[in-house]
C-alpha positions as CSV (number, residue, x, y, z in Angstrom):
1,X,89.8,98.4,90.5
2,X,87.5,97.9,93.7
3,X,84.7,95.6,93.4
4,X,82.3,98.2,94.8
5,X,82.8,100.2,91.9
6,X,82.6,97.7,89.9
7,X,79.3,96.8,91.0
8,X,78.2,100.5,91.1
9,X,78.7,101.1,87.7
10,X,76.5,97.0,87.0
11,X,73.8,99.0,88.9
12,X,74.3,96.1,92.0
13,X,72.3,98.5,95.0
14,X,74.6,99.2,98.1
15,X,72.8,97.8,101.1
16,X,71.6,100.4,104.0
17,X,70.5,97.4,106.4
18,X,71.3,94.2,107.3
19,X,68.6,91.9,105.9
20,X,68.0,88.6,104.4
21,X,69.1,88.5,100.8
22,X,66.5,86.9,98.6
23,X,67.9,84.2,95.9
24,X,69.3,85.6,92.7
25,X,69.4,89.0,94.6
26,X,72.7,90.4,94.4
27,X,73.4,93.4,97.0
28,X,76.9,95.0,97.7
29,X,77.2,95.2,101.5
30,X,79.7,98.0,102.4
31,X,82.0,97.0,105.4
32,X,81.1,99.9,107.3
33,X,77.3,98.3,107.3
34,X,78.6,94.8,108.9
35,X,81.1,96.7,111.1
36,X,81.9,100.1,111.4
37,X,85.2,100.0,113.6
38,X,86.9,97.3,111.9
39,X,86.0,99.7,108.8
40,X,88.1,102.8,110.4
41,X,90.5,100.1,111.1
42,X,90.9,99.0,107.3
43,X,91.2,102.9,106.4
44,X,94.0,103.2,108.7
45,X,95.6,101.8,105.6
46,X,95.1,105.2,103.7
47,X,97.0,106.7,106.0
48,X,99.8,104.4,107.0
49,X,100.8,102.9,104.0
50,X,100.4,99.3,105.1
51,X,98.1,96.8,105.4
52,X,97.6,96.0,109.0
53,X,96.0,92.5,110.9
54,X,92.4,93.9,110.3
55,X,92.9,92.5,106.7
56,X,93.5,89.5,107.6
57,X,90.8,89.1,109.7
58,X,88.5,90.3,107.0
59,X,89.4,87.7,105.2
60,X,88.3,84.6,107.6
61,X,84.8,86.9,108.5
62,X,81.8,84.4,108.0
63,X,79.5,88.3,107.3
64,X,76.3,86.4,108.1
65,X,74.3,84.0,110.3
66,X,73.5,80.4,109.2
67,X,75.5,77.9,107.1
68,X,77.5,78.8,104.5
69,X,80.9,78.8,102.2
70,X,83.8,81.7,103.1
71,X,85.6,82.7,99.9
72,X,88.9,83.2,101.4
73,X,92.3,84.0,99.3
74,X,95.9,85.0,100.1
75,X,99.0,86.6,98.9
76,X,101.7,85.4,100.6
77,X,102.1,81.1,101.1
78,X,103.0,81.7,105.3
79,X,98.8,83.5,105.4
80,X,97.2,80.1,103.8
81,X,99.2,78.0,107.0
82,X,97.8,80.2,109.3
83,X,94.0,80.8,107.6
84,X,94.1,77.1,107.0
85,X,94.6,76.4,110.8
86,X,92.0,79.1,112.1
87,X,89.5,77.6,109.4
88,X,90.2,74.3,111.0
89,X,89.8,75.6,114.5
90,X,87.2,77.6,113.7
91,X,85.5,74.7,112.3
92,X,84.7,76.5,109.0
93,X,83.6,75.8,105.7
94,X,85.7,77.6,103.4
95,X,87.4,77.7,99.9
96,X,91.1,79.0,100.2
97,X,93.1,80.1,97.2
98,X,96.3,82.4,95.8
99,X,94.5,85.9,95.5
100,X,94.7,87.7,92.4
101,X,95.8,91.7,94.0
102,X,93.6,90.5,97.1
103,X,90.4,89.5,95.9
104,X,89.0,86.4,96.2
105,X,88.2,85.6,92.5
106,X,90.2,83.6,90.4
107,X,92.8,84.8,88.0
108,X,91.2,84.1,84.8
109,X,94.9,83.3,83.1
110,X,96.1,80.8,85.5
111,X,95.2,77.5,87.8
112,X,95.9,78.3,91.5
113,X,96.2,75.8,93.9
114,X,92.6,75.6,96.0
115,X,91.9,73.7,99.2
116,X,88.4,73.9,100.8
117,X,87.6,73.3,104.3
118,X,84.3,71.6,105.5
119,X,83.6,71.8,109.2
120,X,87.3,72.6,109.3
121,X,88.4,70.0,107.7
122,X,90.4,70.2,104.6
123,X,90.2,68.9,101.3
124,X,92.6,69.4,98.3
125,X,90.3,70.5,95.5
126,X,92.6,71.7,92.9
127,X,96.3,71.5,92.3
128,X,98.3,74.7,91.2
129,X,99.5,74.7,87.5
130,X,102.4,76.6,86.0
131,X,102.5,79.0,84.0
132,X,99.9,81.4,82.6
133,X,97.4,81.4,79.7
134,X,98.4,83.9,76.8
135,X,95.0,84.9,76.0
136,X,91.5,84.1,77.8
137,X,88.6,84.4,75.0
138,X,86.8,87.9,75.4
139,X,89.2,88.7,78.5
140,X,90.5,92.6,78.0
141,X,93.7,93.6,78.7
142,X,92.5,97.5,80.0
143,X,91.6,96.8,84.0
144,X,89.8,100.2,84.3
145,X,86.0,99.9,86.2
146,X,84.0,100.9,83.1
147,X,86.1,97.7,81.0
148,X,85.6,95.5,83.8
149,X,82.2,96.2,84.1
150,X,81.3,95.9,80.7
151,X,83.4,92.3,80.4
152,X,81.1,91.2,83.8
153,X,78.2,92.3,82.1
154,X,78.8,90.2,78.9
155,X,80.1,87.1,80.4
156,X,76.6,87.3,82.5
157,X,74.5,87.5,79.4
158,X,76.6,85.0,77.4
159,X,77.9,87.0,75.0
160,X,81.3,85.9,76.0
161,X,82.2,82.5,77.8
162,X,82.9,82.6,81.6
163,X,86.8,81.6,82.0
164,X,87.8,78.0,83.0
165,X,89.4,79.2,85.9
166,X,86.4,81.1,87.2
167,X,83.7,78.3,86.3
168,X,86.0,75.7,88.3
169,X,85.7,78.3,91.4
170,X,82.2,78.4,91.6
171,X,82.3,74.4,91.1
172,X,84.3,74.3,94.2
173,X,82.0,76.7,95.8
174,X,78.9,74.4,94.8
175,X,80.7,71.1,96.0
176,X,81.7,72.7,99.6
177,X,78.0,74.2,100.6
178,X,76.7,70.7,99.8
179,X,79.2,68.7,101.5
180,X,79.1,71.2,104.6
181,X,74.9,70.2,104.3
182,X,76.1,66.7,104.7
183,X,74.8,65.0,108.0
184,X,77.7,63.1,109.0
185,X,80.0,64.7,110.3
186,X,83.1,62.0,109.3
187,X,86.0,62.4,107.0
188,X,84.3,64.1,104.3
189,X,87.6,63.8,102.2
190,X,86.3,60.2,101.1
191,X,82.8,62.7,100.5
192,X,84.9,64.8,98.6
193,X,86.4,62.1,96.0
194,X,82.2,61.1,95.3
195,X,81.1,64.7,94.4
């Protein structure tokens, strides 16, 4: 299930330009829009079979100017050793974690481990837990885009409560963008343990 469709069917508008994105506007920006041969890179996929290093690249992009948070995830433990040390070169805030199939939310059943980078520094925010959850409240067991988008949609109006696992993400999330606003520019793993 690809997000896009997901967010075509939530009625979410596809972007045509870049632009600045208003608060509480949501708008799907296609990779093509942001860049168009890293997009015919990423389809080379389709035909090959494989992913290929343009994924990973994706996955460190910072898509806009300014400050702000990159939602980063992996498959494989070697990719978080060598995202961790571009985010740290890069000197990049980001939120690392185990992927769920590639995206960057998280799996609703279990506790990943998640690190977060501020100015490239990291900072354990969440250790990984075994096992998984048998049941999430509300969470359905069909992953077709009409399901999923009806689940979204009810979650979002409260009809059914967001998963622990997804409510801690956007904590993280939260907690990185206002450390990275932080003026000094120290350890901010002692920040970290205050927030």
């Amino acid at each position: 299930v690809l997000a896009s469709r997901v967010f075509a069917v939530l009625g979410v508008p596809v972007a045509t330009e870049v632009r600045a994105i208003g608060d509480g506007e949501v708008v799907f920006a296609p990779t093509e829009l942001l860049n168009a041969g890293l997009k015919r890179l990423l389809d080379v996929r389709r035909v090959v079979g494989l992913r290929n290093p343009a994924h990973s690249v994706v996955k460190l992009m910072q898509p806009g100017e300014g400050a702000c948070v990159v939602i980063a995830s992996y498959t494989h433990p070697e990719y978080a050793q060598s995202m961790a040390a571009t985010f740290n070169l890069l000197q990049t805030t980001a939120l690392l974690s185990r992927g769920l199939e590639g995206e960057v939310v998280s799996d609703p059943r279990r506790t990943a481990q998640v690190d977060g980078f501020v100015r490239g520094q990291r900072i354990a925010l969440q250790a990984q837990q075994p096992g998984t959850l048998g049941e999430v409240e509300g969470l359905p067991k069909e992953i077709d885009i009409d399901t999923t988008a009806l689940y979204t949609r009810r979650v979002l109006a409260g009809e059914l409560p967001l998963p622990r696992a997804i409510a801690e993400q956007v904590q993280h999330i939260v907690r990185l963008a206002k450390l990275s606003q932080s003026p000094a520019p120290g350890d901010v793993s002692s920040q970290a343990e205050l927030s």
